[in-house]
PDB file of N, CA, C and O in Angstrom:
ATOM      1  N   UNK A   1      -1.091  55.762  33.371  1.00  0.00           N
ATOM      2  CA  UNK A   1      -0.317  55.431  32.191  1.00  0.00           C
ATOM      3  C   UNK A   1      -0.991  54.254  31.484  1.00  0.00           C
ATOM      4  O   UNK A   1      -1.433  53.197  31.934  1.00  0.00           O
ATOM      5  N   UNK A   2      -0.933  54.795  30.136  1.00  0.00           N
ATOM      6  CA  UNK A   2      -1.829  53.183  29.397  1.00  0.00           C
ATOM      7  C   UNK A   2      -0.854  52.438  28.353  1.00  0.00           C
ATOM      8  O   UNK A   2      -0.252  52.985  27.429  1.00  0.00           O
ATOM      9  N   UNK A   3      -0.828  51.097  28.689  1.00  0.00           N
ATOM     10  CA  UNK A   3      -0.209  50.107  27.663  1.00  0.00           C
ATOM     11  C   UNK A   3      -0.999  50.442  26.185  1.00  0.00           C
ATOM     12  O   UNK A   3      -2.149  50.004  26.173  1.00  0.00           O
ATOM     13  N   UNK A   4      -0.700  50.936  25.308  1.00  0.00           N
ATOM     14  CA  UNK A   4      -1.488  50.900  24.386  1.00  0.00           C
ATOM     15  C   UNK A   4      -0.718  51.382  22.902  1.00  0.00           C
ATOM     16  O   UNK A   4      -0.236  52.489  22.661  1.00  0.00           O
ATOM     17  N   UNK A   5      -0.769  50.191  22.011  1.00  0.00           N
ATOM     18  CA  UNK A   5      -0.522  50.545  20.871  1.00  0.00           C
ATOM     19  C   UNK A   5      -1.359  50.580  19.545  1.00  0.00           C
ATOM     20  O   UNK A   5      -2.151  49.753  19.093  1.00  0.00           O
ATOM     21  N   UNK A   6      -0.879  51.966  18.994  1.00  0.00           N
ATOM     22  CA  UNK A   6      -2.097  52.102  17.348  1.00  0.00           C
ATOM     23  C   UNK A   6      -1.233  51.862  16.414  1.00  0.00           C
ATOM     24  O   UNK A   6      -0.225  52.520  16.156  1.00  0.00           O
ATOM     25  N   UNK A   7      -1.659  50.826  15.847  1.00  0.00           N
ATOM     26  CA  UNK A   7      -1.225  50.517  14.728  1.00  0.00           C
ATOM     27  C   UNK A   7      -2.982  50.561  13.360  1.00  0.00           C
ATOM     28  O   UNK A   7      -4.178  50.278  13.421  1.00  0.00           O
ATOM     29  N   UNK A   8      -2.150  51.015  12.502  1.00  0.00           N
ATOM     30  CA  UNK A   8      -2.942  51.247  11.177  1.00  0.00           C
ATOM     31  C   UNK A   8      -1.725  51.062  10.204  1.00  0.00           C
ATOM     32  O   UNK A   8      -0.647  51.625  10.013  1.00  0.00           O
ATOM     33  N   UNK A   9      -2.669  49.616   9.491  1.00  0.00           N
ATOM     34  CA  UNK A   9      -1.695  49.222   7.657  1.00  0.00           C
ATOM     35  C   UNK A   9      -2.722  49.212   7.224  1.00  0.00           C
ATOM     36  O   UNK A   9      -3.800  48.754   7.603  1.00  0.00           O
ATOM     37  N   UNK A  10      -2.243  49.991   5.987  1.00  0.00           N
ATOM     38  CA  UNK A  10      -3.406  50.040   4.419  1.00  0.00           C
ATOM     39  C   UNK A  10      -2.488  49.207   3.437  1.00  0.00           C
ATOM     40  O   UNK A  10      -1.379  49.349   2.923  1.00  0.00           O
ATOM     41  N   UNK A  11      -3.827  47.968   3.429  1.00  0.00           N
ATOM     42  CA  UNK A  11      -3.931  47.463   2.255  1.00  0.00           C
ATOM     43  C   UNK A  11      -4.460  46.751   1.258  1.00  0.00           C
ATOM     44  O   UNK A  11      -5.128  45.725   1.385  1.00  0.00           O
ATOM     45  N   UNK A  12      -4.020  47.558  -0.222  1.00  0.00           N
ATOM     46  CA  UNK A  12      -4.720  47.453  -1.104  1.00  0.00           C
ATOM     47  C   UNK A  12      -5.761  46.873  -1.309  1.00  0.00           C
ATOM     48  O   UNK A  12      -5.660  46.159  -0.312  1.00  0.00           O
ATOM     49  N   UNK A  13      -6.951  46.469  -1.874  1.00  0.00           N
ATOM     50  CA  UNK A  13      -7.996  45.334  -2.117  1.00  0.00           C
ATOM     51  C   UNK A  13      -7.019  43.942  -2.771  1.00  0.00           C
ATOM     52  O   UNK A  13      -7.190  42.868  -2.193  1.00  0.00           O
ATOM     53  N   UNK A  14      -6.433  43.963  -3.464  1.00  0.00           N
ATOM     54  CA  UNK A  14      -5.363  43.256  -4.169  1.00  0.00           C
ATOM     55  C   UNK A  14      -4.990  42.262  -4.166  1.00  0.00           C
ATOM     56  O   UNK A  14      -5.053  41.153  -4.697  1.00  0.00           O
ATOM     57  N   UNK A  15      -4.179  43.333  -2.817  1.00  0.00           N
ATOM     58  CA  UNK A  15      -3.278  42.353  -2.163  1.00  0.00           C
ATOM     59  C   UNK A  15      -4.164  41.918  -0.898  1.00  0.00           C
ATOM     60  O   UNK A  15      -4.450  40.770  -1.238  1.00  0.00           O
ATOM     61  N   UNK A  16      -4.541  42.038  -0.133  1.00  0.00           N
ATOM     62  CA  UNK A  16      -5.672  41.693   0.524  1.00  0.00           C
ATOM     63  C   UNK A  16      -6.196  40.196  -0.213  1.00  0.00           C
ATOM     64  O   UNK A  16      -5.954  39.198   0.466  1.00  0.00           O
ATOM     65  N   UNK A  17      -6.720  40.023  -1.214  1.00  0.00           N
ATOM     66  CA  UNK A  17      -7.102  39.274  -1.557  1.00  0.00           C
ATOM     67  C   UNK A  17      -6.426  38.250  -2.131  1.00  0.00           C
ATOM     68  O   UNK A  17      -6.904  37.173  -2.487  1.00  0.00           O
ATOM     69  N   UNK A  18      -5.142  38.663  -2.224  1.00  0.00           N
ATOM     70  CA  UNK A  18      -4.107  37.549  -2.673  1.00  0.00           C
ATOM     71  C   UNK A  18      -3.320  36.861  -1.043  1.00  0.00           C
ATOM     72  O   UNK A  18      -2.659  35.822  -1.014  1.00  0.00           O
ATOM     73  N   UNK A  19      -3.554  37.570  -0.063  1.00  0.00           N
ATOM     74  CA  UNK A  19      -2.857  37.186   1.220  1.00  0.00           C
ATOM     75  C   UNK A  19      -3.918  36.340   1.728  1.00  0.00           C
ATOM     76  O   UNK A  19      -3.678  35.259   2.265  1.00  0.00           O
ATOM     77  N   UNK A  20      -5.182  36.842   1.559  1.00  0.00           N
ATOM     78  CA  UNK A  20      -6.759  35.709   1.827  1.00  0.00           C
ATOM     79  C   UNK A  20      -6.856  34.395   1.093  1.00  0.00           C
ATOM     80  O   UNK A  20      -7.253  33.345   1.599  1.00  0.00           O
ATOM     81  N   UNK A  21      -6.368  34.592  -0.410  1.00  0.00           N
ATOM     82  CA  UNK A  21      -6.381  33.386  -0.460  1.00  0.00           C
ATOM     83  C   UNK A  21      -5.272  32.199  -0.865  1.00  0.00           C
ATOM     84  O   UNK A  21      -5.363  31.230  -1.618  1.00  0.00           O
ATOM     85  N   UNK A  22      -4.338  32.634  -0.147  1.00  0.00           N
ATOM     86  CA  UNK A  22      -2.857  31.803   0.330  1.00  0.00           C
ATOM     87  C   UNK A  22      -2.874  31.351   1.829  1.00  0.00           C
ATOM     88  O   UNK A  22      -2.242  30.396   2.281  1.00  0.00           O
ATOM     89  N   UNK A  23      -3.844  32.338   2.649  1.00  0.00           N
ATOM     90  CA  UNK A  23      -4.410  31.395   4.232  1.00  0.00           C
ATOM     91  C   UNK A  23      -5.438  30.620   3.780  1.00  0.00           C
ATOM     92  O   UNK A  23      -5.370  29.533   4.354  1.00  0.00           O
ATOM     93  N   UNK A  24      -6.516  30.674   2.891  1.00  0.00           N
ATOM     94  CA  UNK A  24      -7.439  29.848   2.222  1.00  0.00           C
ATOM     95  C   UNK A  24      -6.847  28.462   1.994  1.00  0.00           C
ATOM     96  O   UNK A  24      -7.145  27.410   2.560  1.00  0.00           O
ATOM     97  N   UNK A  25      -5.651  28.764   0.733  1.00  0.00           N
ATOM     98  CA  UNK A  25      -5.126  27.395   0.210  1.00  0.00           C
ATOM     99  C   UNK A  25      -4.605  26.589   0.975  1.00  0.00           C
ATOM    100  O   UNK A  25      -4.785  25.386   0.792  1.00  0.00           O
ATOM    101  N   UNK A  26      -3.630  27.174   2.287  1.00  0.00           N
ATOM    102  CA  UNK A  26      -2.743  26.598   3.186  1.00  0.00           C
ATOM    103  C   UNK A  26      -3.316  26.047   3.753  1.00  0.00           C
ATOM    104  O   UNK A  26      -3.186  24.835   3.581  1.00  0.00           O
ATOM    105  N   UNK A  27      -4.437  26.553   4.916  1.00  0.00           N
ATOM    106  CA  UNK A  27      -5.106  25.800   5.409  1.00  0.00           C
ATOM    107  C   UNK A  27      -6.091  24.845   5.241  1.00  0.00           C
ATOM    108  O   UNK A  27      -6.696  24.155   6.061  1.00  0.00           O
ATOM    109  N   UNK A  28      -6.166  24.948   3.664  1.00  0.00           N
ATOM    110  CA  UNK A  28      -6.911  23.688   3.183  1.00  0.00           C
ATOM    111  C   UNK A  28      -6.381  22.096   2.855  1.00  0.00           C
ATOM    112  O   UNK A  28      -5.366  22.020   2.163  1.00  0.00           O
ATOM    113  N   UNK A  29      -7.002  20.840   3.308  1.00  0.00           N
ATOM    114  CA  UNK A  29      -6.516  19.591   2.958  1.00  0.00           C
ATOM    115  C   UNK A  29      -5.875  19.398   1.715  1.00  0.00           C
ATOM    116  O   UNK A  29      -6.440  19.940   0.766  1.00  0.00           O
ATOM    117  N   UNK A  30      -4.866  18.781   1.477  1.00  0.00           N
ATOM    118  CA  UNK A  30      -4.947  18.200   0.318  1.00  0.00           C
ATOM    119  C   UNK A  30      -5.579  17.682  -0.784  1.00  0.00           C
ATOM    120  O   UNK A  30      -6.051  16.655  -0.295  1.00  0.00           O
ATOM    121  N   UNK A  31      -5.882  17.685  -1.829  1.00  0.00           N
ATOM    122  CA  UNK A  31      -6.709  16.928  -2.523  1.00  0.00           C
ATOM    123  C   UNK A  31      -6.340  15.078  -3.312  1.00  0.00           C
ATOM    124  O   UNK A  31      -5.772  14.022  -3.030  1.00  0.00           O
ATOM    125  N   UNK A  32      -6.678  15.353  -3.773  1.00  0.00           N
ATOM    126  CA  UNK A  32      -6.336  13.478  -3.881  1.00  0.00           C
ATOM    127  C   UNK A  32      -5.682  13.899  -5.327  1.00  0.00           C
ATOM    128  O   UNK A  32      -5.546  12.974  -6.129  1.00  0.00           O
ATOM    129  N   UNK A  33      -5.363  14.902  -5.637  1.00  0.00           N
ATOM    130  CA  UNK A  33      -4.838  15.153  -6.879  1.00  0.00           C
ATOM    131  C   UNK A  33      -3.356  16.104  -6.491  1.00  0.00           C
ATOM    132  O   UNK A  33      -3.204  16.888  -5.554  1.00  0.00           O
ATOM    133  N   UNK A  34      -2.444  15.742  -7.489  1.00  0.00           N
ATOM    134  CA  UNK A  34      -1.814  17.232  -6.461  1.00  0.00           C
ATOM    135  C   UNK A  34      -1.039  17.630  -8.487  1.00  0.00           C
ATOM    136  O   UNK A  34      -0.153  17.040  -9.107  1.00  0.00           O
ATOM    137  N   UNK A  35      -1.542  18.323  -8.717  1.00  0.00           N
ATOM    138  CA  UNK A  35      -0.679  19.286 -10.086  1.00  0.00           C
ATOM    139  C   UNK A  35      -1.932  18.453 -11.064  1.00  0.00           C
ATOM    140  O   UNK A  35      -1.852  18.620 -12.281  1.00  0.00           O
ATOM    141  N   UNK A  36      -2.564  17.961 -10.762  1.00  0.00           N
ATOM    142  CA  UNK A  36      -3.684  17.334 -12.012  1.00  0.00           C
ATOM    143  C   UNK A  36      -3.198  15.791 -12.165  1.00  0.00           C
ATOM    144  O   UNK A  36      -4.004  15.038 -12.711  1.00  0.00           O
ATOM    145  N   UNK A  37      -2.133  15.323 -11.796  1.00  0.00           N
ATOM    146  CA  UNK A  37      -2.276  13.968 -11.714  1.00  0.00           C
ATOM    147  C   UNK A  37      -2.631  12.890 -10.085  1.00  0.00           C
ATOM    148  O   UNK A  37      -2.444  12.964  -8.871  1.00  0.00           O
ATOM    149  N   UNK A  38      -3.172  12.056 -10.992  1.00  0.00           N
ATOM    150  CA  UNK A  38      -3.763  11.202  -9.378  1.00  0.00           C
ATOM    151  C   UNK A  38      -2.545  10.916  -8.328  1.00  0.00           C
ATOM    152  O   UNK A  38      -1.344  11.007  -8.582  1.00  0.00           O
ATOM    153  N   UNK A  39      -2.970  10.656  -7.449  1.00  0.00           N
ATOM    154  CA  UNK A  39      -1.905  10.316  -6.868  1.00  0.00           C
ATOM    155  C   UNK A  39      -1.699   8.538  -7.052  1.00  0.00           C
ATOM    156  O   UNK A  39      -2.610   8.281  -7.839  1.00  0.00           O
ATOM    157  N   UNK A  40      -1.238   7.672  -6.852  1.00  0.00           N
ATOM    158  CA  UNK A  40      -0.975   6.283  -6.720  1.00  0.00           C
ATOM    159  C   UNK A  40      -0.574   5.406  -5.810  1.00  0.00           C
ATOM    160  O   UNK A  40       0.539   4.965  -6.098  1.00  0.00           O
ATOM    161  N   UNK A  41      -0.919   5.065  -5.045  1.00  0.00           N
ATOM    162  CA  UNK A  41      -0.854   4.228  -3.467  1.00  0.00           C
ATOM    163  C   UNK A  41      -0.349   3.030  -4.393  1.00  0.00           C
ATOM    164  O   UNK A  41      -0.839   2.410  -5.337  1.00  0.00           O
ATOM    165  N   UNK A  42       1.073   2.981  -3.563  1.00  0.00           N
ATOM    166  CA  UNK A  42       1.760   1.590  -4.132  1.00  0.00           C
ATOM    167  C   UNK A  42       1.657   0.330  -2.674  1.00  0.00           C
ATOM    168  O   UNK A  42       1.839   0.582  -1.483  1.00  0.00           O
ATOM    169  N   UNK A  43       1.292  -1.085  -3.344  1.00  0.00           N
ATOM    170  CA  UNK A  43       1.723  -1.769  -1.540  1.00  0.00           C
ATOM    171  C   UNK A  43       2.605  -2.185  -1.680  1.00  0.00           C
ATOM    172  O   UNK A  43       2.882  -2.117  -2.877  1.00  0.00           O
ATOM    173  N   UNK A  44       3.365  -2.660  -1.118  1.00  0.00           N
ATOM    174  CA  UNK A  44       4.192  -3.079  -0.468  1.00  0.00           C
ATOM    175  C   UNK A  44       4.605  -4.246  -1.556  1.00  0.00           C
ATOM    176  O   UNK A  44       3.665  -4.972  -1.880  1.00  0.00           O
ATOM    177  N   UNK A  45       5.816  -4.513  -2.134  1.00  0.00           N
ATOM    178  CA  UNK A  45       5.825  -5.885  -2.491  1.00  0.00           C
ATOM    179  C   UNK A  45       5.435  -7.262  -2.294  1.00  0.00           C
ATOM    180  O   UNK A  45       4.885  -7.144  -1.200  1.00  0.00           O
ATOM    181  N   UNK A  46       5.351  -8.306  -2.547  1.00  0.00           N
ATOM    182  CA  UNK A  46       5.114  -9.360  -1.689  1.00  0.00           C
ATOM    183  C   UNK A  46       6.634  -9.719  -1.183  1.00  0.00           C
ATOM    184  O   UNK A  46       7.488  -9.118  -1.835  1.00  0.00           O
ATOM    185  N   UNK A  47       7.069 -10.450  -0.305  1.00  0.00           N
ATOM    186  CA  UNK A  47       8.031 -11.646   0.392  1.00  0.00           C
ATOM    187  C   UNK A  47       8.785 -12.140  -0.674  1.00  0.00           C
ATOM    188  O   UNK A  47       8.126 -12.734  -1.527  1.00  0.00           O
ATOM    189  N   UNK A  48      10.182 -12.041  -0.887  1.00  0.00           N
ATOM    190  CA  UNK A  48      10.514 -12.568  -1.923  1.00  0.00           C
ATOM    191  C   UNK A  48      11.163 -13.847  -1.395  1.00  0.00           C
ATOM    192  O   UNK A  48      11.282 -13.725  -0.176  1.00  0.00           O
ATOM    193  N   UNK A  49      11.612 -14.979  -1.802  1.00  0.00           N
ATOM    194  CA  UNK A  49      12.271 -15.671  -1.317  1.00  0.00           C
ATOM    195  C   UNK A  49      13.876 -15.415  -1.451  1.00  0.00           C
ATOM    196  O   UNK A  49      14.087 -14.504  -2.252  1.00  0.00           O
ATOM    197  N   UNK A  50      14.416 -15.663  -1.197  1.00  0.00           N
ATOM    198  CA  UNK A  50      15.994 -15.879  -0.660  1.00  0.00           C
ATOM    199  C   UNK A  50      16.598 -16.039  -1.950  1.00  0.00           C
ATOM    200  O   UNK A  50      16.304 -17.206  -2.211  1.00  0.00           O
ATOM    201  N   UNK A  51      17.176 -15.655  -2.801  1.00  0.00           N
ATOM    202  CA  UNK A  51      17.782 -15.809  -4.106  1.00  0.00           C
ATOM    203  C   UNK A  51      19.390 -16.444  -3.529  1.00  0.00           C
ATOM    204  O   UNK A  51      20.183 -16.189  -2.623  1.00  0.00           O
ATOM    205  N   UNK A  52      19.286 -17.286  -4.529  1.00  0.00           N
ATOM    206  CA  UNK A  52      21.393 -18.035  -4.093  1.00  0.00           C
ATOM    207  C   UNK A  52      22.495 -16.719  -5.002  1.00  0.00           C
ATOM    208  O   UNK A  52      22.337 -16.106  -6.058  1.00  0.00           O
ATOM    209  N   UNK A  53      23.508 -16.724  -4.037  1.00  0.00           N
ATOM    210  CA  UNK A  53      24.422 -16.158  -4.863  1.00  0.00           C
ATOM    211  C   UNK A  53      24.516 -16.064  -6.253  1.00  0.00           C
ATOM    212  O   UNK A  53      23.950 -16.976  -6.856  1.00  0.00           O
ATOM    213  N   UNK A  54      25.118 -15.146  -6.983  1.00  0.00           N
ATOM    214  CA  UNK A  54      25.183 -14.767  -8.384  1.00  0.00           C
ATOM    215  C   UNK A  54      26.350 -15.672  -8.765  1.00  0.00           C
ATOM    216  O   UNK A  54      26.295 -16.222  -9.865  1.00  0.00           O
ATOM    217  N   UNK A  55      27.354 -15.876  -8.008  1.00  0.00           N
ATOM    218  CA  UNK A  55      28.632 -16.502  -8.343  1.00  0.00           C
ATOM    219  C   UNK A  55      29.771 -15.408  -7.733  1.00  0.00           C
ATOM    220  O   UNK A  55      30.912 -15.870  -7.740  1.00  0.00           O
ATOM    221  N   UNK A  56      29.662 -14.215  -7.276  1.00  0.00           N
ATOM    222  CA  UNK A  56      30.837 -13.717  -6.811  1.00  0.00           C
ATOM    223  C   UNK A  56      30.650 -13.747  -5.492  1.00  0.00           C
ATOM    224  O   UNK A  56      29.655 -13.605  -4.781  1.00  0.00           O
ATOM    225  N   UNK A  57      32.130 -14.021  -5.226  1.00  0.00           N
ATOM    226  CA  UNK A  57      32.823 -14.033  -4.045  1.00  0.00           C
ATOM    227  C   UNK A  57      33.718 -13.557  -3.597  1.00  0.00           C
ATOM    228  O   UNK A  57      34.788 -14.000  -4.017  1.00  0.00           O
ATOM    229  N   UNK A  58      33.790 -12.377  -2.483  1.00  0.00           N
ATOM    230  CA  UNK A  58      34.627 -11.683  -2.223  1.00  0.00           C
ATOM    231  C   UNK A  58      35.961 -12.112  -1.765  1.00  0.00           C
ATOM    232  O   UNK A  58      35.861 -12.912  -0.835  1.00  0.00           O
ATOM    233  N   UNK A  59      37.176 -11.850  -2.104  1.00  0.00           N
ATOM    234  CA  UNK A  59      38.374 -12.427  -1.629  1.00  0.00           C
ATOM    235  C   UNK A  59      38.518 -12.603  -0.239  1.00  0.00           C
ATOM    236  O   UNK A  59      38.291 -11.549   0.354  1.00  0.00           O
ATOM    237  N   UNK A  60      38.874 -13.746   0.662  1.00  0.00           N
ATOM    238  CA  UNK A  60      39.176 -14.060   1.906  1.00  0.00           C
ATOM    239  C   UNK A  60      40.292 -13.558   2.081  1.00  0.00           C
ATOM    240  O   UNK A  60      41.247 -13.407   1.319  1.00  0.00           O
ATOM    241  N   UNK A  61      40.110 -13.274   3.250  1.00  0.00           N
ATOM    242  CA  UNK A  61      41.404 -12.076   3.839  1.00  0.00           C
ATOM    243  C   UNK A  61      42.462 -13.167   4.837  1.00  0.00           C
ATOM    244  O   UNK A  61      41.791 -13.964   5.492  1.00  0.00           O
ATOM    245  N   UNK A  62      43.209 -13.230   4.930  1.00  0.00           N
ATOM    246  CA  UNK A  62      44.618 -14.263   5.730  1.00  0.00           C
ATOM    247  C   UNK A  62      44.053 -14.739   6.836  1.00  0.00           C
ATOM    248  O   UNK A  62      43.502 -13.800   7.411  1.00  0.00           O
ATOM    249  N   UNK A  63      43.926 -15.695   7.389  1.00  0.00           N
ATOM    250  CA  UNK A  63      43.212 -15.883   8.542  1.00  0.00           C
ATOM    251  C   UNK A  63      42.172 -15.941   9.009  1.00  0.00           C
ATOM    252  O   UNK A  63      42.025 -16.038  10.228  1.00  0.00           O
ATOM    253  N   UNK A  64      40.745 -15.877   7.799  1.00  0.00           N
ATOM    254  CA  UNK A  64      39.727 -15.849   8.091  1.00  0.00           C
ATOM    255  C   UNK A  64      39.496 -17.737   7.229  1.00  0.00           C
ATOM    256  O   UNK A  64      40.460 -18.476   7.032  1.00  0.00           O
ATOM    257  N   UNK A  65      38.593 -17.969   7.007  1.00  0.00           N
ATOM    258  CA  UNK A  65      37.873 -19.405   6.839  1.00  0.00           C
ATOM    259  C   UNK A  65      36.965 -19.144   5.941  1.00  0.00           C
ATOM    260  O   UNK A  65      36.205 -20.032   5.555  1.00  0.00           O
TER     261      UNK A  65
END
């Protein structure tokens, strides 16, 4: 007895070539562009210092200080 399966799919040149090159694109890196604009590496802000209150103050609740 033999394990054995035949399989046969026809297809088109077409489409063939549209399924080739969607494993093409996928598996390709990124580019440093993505839709035609650059991309933009932002850093990090600098350290801001400590800003003082605006002036509001939330109401103290009975028993707190």
């Amino acid at each position: 007895m033999s394990n054995q399966i035949k399989l046969t799919i026809d297809i088109s040149e077409e489409l063939l070539s549209k399924i080739l090159t969607v494993v093409a694109l996928s598996s390709a890196t990124l580019p440093p562009t993505l839709g035609g604009m650059p991309v933009a590496i932002r850093q990090a802000p600098p350290e801001a210092p400590e800003r003082p209150s605006m002036g509001f103050k939330a109401p103290k609740k009975e028993g707190e200080e």
